[in-house]
KEKE-3310 file (N, C-alpha, C; in steps of 0.2 Angstrom, whole numbers, plus 5000, padded with zeros to 4 digits):
npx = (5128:5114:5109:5092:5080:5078:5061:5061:5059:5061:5058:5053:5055:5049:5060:5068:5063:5066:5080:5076:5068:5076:5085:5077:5072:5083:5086:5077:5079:5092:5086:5074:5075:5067:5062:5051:5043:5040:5039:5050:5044:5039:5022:5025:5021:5022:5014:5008:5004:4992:5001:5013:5017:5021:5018:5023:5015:5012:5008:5008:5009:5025:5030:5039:5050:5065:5069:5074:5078:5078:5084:5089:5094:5099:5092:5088:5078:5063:5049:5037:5022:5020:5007:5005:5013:5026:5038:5055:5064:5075:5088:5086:5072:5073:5077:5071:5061:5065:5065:5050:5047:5054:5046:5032:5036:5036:5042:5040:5046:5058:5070:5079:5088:5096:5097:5108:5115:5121:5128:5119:5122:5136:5145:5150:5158:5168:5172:5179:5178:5166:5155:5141:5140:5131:5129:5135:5125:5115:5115:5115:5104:5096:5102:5095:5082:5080:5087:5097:5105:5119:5120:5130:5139:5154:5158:5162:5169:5172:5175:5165:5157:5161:5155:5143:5146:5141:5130:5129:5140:5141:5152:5153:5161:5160:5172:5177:5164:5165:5177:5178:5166:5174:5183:5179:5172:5180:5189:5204:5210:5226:5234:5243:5260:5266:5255:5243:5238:5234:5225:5224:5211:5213:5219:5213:5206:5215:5219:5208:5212:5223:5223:5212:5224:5233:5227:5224:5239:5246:5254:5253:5247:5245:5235:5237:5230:5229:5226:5217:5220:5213:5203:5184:5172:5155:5155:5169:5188:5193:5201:5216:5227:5229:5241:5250:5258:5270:5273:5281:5270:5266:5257:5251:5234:5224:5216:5206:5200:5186:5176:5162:5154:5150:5152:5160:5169:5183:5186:5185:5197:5207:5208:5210:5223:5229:5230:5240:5249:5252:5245:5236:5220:5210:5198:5186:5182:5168:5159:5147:5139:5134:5130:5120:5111:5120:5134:5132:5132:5144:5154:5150:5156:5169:5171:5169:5179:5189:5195:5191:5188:5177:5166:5163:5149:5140:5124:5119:5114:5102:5101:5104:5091:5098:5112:5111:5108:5119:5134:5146:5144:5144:5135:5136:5128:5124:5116:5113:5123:5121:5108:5116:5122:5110:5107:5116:5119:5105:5106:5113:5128:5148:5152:5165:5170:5163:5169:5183:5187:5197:5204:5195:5196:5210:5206:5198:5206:5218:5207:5205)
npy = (5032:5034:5022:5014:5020:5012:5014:5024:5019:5027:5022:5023:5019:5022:5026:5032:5043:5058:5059:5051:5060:5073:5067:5063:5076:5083:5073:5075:5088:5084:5076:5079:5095:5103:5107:5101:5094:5081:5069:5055:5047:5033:5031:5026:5015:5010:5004:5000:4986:4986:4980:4978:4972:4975:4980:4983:4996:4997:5011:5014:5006:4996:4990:4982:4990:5001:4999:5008:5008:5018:5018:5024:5016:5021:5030:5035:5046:5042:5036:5023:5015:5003:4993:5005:5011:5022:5020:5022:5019:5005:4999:4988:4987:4996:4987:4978:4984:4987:4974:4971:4981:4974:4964:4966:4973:4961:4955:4959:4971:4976:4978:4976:4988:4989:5005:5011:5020:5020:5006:4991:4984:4984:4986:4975:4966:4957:4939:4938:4929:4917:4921:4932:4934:4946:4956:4951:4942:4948:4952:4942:4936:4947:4944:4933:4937:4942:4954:4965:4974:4982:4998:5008:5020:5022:5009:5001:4991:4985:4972:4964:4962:4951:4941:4939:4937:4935:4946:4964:4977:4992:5002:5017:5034:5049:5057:5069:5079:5081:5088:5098:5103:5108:5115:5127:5132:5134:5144:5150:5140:5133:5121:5113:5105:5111:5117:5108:5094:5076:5067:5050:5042:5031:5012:5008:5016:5021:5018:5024:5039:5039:5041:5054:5059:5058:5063:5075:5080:5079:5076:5061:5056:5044:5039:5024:5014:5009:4996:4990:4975:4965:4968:4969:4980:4986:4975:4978:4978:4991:5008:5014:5023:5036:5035:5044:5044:5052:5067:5082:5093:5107:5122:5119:5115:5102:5088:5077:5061:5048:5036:5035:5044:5039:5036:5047:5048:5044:5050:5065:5060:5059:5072:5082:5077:5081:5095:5096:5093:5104:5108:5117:5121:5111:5100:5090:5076:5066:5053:5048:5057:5052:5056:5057:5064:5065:5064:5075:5086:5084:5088:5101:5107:5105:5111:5125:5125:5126:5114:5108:5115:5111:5102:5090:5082:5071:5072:5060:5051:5051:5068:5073:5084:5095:5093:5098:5111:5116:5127:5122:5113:5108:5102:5092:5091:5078:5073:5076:5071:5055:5056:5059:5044:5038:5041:5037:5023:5018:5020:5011:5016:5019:5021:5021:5036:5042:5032:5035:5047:5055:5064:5074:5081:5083:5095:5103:5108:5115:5124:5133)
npz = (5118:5128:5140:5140:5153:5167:5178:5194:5209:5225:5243:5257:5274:5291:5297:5287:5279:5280:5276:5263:5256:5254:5245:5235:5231:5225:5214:5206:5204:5193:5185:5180:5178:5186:5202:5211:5201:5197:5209:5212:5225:5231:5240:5257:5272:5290:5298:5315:5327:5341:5353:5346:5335:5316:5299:5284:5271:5254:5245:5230:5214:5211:5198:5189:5193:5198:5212:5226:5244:5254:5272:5289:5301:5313:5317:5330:5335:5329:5336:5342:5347:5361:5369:5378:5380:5375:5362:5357:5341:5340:5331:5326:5326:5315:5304:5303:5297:5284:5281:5279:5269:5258:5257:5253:5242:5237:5224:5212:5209:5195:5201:5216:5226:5244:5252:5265:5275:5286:5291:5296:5311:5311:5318:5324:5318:5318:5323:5341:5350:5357:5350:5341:5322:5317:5307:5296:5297:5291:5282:5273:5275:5268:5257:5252:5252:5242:5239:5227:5226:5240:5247:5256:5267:5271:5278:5297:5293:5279:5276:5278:5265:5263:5264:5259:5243:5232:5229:5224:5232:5238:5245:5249:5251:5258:5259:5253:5250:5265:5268:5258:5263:5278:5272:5266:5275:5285:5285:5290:5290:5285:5274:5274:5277:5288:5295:5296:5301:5302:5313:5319:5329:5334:5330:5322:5313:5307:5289:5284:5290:5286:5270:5271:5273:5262:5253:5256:5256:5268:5285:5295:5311:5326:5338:5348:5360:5377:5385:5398:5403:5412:5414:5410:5405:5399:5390:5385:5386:5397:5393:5399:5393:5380:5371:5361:5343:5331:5323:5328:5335:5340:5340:5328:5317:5321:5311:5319:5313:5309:5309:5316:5330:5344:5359:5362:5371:5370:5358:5363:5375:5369:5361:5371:5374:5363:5364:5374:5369:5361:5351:5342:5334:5336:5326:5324:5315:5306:5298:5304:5316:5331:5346:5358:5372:5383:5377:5368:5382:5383:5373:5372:5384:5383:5370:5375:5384:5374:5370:5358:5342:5331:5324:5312:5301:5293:5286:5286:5297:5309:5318:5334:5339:5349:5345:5332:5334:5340:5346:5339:5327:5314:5301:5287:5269:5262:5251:5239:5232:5234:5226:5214:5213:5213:5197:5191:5193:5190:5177:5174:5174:5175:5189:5194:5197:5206:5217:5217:5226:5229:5217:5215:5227:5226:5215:5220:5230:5223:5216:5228)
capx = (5121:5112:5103:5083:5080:5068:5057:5065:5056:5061:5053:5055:5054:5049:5069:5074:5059:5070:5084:5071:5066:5080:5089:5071:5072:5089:5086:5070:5084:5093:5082:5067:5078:5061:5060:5043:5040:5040:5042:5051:5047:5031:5021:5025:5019:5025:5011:5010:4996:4994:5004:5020:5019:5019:5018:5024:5011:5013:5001:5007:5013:5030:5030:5045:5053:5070:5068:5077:5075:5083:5082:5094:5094:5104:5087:5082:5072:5058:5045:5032:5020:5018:5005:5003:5022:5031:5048:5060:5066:5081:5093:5084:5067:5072:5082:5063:5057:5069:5062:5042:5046:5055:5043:5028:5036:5035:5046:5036:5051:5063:5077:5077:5093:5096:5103:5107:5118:5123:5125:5117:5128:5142:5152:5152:5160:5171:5172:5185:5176:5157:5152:5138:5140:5125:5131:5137:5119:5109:5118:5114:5098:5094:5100:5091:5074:5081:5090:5102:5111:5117:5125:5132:5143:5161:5157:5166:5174:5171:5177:5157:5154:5165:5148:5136:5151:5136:5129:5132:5140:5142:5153:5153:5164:5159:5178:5175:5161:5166:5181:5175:5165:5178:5188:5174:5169:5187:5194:5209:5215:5232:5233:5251:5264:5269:5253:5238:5241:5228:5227:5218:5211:5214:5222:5206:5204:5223:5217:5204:5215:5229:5217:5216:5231:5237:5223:5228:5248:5251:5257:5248:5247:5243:5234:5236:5225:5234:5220:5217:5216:5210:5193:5178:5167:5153:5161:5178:5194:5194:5206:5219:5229:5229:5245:5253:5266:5268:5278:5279:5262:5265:5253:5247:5228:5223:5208:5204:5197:5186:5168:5157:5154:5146:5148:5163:5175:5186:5188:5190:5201:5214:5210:5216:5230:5234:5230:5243:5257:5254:5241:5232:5214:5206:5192:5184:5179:5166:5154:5141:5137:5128:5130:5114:5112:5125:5140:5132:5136:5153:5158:5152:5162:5176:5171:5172:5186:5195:5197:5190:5185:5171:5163:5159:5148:5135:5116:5116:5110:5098:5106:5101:5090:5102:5116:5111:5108:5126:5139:5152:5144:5143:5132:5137:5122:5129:5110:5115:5129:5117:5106:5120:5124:5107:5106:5120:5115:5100:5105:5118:5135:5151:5151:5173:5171:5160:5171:5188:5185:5205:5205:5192:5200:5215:5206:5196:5214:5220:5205:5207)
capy = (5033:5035:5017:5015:5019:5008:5019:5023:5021:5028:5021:5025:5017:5027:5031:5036:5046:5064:5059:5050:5068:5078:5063:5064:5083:5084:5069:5076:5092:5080:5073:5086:5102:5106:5107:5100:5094:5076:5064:5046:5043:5031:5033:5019:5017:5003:5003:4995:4984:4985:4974:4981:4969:4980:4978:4987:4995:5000:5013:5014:5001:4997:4984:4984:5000:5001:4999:5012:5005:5021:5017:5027:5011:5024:5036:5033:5048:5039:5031:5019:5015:4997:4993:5012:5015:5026:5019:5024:5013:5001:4997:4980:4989:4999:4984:4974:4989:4985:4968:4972:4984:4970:4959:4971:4971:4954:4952:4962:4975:4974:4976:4979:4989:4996:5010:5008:5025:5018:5001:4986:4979:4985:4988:4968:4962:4948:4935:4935:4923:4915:4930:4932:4938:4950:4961:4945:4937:4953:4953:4935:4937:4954:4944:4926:4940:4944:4961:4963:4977:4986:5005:5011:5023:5021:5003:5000:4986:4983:4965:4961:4959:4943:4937:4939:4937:4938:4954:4969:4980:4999:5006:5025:5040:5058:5062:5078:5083:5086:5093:5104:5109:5111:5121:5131:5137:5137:5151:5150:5133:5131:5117:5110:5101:5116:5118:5104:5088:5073:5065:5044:5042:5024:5008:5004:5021:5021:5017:5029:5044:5040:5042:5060:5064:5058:5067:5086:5080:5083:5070:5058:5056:5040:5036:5020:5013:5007:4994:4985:4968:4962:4968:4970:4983:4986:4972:4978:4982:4998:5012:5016:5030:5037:5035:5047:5043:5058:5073:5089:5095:5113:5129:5116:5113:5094:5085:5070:5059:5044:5035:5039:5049:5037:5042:5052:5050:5041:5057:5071:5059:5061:5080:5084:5075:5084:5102:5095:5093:5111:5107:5124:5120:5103:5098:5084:5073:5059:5054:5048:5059:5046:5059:5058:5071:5065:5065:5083:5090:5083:5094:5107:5108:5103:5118:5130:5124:5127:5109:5107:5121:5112:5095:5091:5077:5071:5071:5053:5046:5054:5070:5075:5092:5098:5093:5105:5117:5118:5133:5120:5108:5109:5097:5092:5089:5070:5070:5078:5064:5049:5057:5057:5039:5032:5040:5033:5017:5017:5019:5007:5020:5018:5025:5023:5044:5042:5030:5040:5056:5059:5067:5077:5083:5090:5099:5109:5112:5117:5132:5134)
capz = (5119:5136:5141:5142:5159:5173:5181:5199:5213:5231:5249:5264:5279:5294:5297:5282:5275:5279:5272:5255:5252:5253:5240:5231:5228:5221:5208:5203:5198:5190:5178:5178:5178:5189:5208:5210:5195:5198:5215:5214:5231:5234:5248:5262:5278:5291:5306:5320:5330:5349:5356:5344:5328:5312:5294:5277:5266:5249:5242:5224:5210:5208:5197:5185:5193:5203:5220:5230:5248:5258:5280:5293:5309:5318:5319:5337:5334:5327:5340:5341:5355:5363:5372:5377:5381:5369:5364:5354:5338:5340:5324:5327:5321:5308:5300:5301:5293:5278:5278:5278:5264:5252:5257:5252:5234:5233:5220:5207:5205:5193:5204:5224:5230:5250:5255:5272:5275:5292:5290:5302:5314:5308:5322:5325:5310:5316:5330:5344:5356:5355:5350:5333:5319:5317:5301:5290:5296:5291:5272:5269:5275:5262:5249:5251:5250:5233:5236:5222:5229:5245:5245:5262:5267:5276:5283:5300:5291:5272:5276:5279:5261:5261:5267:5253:5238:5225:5228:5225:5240:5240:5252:5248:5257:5258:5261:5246:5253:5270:5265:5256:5269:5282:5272:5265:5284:5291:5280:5293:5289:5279:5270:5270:5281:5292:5298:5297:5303:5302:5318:5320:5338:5335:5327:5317:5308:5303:5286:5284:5291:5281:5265:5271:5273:5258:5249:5258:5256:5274:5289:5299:5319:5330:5345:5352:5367:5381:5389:5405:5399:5417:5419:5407:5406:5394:5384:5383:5390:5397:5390:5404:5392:5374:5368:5354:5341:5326:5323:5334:5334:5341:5334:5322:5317:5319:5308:5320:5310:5313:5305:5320:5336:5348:5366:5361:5376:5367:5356:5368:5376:5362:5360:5377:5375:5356:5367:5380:5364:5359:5346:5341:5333:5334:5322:5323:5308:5307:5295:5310:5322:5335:5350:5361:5377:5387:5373:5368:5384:5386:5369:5375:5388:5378:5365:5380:5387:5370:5370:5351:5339:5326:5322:5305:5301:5288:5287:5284:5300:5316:5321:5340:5341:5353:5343:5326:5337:5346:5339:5337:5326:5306:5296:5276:5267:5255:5247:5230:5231:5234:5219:5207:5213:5209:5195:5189:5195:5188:5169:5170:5171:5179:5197:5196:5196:5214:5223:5218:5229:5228:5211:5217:5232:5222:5209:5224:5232:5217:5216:5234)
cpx = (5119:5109:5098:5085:5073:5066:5060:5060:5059:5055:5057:5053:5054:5054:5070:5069:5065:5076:5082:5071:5070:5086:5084:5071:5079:5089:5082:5073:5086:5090:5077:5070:5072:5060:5053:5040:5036:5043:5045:5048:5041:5029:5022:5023:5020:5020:5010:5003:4998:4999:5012:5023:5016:5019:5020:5019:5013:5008:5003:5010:5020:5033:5034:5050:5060:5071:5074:5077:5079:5080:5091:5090:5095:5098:5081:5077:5063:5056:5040:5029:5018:5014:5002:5009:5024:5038:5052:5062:5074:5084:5089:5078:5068:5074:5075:5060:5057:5064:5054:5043:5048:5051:5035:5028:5033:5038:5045:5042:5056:5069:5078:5085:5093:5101:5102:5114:5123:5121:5125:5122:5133:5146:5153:5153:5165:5170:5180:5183:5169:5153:5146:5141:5135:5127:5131:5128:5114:5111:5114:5106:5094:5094:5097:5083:5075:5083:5094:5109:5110:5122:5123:5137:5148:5158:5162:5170:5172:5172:5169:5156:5156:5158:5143:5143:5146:5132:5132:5132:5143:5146:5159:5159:5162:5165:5177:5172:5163:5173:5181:5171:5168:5180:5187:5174:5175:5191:5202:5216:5221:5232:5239:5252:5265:5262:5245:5243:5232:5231:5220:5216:5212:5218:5217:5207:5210:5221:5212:5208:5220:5228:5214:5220:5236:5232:5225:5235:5251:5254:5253:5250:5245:5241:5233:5233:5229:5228:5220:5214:5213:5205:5189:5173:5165:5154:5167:5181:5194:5199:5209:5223:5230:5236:5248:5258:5263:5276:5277:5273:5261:5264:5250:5240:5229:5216:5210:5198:5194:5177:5163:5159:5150:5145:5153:5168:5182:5193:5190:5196:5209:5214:5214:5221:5234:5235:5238:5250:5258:5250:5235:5224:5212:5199:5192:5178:5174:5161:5146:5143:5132:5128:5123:5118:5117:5133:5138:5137:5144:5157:5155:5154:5167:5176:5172:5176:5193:5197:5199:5187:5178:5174:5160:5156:5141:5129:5113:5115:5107:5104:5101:5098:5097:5108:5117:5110:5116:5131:5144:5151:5142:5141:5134:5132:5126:5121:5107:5119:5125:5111:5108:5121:5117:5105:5108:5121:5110:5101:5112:5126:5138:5151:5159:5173:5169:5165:5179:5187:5192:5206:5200:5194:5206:5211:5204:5202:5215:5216:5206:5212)
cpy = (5031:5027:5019:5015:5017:5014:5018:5024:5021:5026:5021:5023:5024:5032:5034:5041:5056:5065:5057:5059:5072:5074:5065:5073:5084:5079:5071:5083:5090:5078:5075:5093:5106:5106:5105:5097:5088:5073:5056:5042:5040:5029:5024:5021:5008:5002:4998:4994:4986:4984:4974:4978:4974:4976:4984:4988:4999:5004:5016:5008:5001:4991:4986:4988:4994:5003:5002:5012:5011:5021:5021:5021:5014:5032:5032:5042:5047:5035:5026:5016:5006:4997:5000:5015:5017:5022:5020:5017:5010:5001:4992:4981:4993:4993:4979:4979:4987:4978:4967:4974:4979:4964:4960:4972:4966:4951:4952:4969:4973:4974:4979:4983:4994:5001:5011:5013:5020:5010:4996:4981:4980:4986:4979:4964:4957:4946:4934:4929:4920:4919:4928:4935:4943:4952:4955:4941:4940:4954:4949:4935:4942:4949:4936:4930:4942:4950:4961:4969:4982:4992:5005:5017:5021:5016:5003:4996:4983:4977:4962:4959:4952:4938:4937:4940:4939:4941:4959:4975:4987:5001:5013:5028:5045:5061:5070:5081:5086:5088:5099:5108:5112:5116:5129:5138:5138:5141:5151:5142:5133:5125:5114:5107:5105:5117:5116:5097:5082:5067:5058:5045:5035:5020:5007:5010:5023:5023:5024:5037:5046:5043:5051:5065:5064:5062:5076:5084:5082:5076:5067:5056:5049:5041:5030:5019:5009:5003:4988:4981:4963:4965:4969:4974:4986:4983:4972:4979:4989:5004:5015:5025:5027:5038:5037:5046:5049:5063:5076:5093:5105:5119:5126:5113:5105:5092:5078:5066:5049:5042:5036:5041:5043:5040:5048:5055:5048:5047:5062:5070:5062:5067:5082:5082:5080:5092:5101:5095:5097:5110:5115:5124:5113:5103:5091:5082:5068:5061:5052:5051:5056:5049:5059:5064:5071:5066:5073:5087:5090:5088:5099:5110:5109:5111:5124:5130:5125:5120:5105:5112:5119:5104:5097:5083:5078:5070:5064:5047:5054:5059:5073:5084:5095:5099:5097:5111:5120:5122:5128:5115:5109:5102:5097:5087:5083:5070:5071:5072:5060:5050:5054:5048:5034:5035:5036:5027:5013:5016:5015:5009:5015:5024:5022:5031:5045:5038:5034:5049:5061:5064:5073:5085:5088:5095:5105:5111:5116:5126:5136:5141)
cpz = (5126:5135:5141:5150:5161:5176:5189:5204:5220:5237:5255:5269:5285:5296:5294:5277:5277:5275:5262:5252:5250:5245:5232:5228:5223:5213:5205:5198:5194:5184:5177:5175:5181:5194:5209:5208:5195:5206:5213:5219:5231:5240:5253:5267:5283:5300:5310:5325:5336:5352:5350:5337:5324:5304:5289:5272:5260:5246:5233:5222:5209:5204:5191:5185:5199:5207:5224:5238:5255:5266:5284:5299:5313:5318:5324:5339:5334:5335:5340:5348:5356:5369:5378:5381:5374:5369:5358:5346:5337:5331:5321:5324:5315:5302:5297:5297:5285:5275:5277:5270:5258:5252:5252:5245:5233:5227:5212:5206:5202:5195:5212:5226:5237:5249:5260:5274:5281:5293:5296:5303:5312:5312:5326:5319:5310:5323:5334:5349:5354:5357:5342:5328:5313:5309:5295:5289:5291:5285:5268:5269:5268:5256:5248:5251:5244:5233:5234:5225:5237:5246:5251:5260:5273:5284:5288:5297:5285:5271:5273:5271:5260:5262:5262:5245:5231:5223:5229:5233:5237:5244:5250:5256:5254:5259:5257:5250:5260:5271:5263:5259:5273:5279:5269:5270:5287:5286:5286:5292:5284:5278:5266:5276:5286:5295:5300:5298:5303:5308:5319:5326:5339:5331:5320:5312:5304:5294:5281:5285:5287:5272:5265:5270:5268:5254:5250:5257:5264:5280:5293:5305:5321:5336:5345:5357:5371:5385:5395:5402:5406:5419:5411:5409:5400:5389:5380:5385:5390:5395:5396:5402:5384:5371:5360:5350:5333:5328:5329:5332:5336:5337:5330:5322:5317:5317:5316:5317:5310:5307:5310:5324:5341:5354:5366:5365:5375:5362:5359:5372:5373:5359:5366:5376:5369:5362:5372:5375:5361:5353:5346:5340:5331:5332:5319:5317:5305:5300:5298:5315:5328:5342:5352:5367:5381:5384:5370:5374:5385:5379:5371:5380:5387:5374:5370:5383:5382:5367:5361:5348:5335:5326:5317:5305:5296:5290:5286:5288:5307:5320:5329:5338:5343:5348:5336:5326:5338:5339:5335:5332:5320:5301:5288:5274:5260:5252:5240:5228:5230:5227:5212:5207:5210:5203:5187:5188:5189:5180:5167:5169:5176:5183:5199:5198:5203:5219:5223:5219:5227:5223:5214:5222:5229:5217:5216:5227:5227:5219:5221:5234)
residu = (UNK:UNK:UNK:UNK:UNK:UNK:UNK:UNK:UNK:UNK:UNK:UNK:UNK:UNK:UNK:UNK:UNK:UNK:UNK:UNK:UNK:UNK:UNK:UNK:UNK:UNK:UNK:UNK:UNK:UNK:UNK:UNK:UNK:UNK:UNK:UNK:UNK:UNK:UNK:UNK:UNK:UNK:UNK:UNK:UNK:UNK:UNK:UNK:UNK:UNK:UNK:UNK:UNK:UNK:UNK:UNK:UNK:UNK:UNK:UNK:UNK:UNK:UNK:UNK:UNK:UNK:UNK:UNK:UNK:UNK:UNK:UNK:UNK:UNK:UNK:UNK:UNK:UNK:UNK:UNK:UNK:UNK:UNK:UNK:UNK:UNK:UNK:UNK:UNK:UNK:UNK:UNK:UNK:UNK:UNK:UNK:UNK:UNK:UNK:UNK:UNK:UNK:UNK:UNK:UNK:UNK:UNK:UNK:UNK:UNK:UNK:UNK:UNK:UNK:UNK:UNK:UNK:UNK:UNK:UNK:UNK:UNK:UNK:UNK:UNK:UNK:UNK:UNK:UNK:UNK:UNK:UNK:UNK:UNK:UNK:UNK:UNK:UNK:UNK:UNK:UNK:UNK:UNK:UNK:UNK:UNK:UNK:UNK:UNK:UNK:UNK:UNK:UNK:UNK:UNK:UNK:UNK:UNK:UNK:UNK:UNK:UNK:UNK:UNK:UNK:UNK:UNK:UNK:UNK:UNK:UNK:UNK:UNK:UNK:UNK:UNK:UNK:UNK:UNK:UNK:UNK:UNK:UNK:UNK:UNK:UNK:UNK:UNK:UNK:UNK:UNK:UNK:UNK:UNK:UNK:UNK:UNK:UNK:UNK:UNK:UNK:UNK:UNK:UNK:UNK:UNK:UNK:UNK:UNK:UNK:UNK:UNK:UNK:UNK:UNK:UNK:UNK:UNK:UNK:UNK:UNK:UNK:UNK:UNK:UNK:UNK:UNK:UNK:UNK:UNK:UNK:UNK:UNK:UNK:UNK:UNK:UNK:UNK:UNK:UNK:UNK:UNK:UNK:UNK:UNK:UNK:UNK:UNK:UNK:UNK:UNK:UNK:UNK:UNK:UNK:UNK:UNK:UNK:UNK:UNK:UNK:UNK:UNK:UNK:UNK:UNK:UNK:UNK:UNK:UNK:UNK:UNK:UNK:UNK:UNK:UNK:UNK:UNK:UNK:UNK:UNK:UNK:UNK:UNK:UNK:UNK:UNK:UNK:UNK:UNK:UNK:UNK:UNK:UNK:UNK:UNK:UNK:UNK:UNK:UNK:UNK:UNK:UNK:UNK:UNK:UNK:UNK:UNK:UNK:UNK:UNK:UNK:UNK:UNK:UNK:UNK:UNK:UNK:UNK:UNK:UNK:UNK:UNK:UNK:UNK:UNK:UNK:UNK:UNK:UNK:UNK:UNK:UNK:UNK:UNK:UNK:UNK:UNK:UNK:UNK:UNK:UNK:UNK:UNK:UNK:UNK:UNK:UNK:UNK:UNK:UNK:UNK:UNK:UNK:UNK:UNK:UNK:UNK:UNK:UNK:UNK:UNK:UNK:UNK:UNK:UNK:UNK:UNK)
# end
């Protein structure tokens, strides 16, 4: 027998109101069987005084309900004016946004949990020198405001929750869905050993790529970084050359696959090089797209030079105009997913069916 369910409530902070809706329409399928019928999401609003300080306003009750806190950090679309400059929002503002809104409860809902697709700080998740640790702080902090749980998606490093051990942590993968989109859209892709290949760009992503390639059954590739460890720029050692280790790549498609797209030179670096091993079509895999105008054009060059064929990437954080536009680049909607997750959630099930994609993965092969 199904549990009693709490009453769910979605809010949106100014980042994650596109993504709110589109999770809100689908759950209202879900549990209405009515488009329309019903909204979860209640109205928020997070304005801002002259001079740049802001506040969270709540304009309905949510007093015993299950707080749905959905924020994209990684939508520097969003602006806000200071002093009567326009500026763009940082991670840093959206992350305060999060914190207005749990504050705004007050500690009047039955249970606060974020969902923070694209999770804060994540890409500083350990210390090599006296250095912070930003991500670890930004956990403890959520949960000394009383939030019981945090769902993301394919953290740079799931380590972080070591940092908050007594709430609950999330960390989802869309691998299915954007599978299933590639392989949807690419009618030409075969789907064996002879002739896909999944290729990491890095050490770090090993993990993740292999996870792929054990799901499609086919072989995994490396790039190593070969780094000039005598200079520092932009805080790191710079990349001297993309070093390959793998089978023979020749005529064969390659997934390169990875958790974001930043500035993206990194990536084409290690396409060039797949093209230069006789690699046929490269498709690129992330589940952030964080490309602004400058990492735009550089695939587009790359895409008319033949260099890359398609980028697939999720709607689960700020995509550039330019970049939904561009021919080579295919969006996969995860907000049917995030639905089932809180619905699931919310009444108390197990969510083992959501975080094992693998079985999933062969059955659509199988129809395939």
């Amino acid at each position: 027998m199904k549990k009693p369910l709490i009453p769910i409530a979605l809010i949106a902070p100014p980042g994650g109101k596109e993504l709110a809706q589109l999770v809100d329409r689908e759950l209202v399928k879900r549990r209405y069987n009515k488009s329309g019928e019903k909204s979860f999401i209640i109205p928020c609003e997070c304005p801002r005084f002259a001079n740049g300080e802001a506040k969270a306003v709540l304009y309905q009750s949510i007093r015993g309900c299950d707080v749905y806190i959905i924020n994209d950090i990684g939508n520097y679309g969003c602006r806000f004016t200071i002093q009567g400059i326009e500026t763009p929002m940082s991670p840093d503002d959206h992350f305060q946004d999060i914190k207005r809104v749990v504050a705004a409860i007050g500690g009047r809902a039955n249970r606060v949990n974020v969902i923070m697709p694209l999770l804060y700080q994540s890409r500083q998740h350990k210390r090599t020198a006296r250095e912070s640790l930003d991500c670890a702080l930004a956990l403890q902090e959520l949960q000394n405001l009383g939030v019981k749980n945090i769902i993301t998606f394919d953290a740079h490093n799931s380590h972080v929750q070591n940092a908050v051990p007594l709430m609950g942590f999330e960390n989802l993968h869309a691998s299915y869905q954007i599978i299933r989109s590639l392989l949807e859209n690419e009618k030409d892709i075969i789907v064996d050993k002879g002739h896909l290949t999944v290729v990491s760009p890095d050490e770090g992503a090993v993990d993740r790529c292999l996870y792929y390639a054990n799901s499609l059954g086919i072989e995994l590739g490396l790039f190593y970084k070969r780094r000039d460890t005598t200079k520092i720029v932009d805080g790191k050692n710079p990349i001297i050359k993309h070093e390959f280790l793998g089978a023979n790549l020749t005529g064969k498609d390659v997934l390169i696959v990875d958790d974001m797209l930043a500035s993206g030179q990194s990536m084409l670096m290690a396409a060039r090089e797949l093209k230069r091993l006789g690699a046929k079509d490269i498709y690129v895999v992330v589940t952030f797209a964080l490309l602004a105008d400058d990492g735009i054009r550089r695939f587009e060059e790359a895409y008319k030079c033949n260099i890359i064929k398609r980028v697939y990437a999720t709607n689960l954080t700020y995509r550039h105009p330019k970049l939904k536009d561009a021919e080579w680049f295919r969006e996969v909607d995860i907000s049917e997913f995030i639905a089932y997750f809180i619905d699931q959630f919310n009444r108390e099930e197990s969510i083992s069916a959501l975080l094992d994609t693998s079985s999933k993965i062969h059955k659509f092969l199988k129809r395939r």
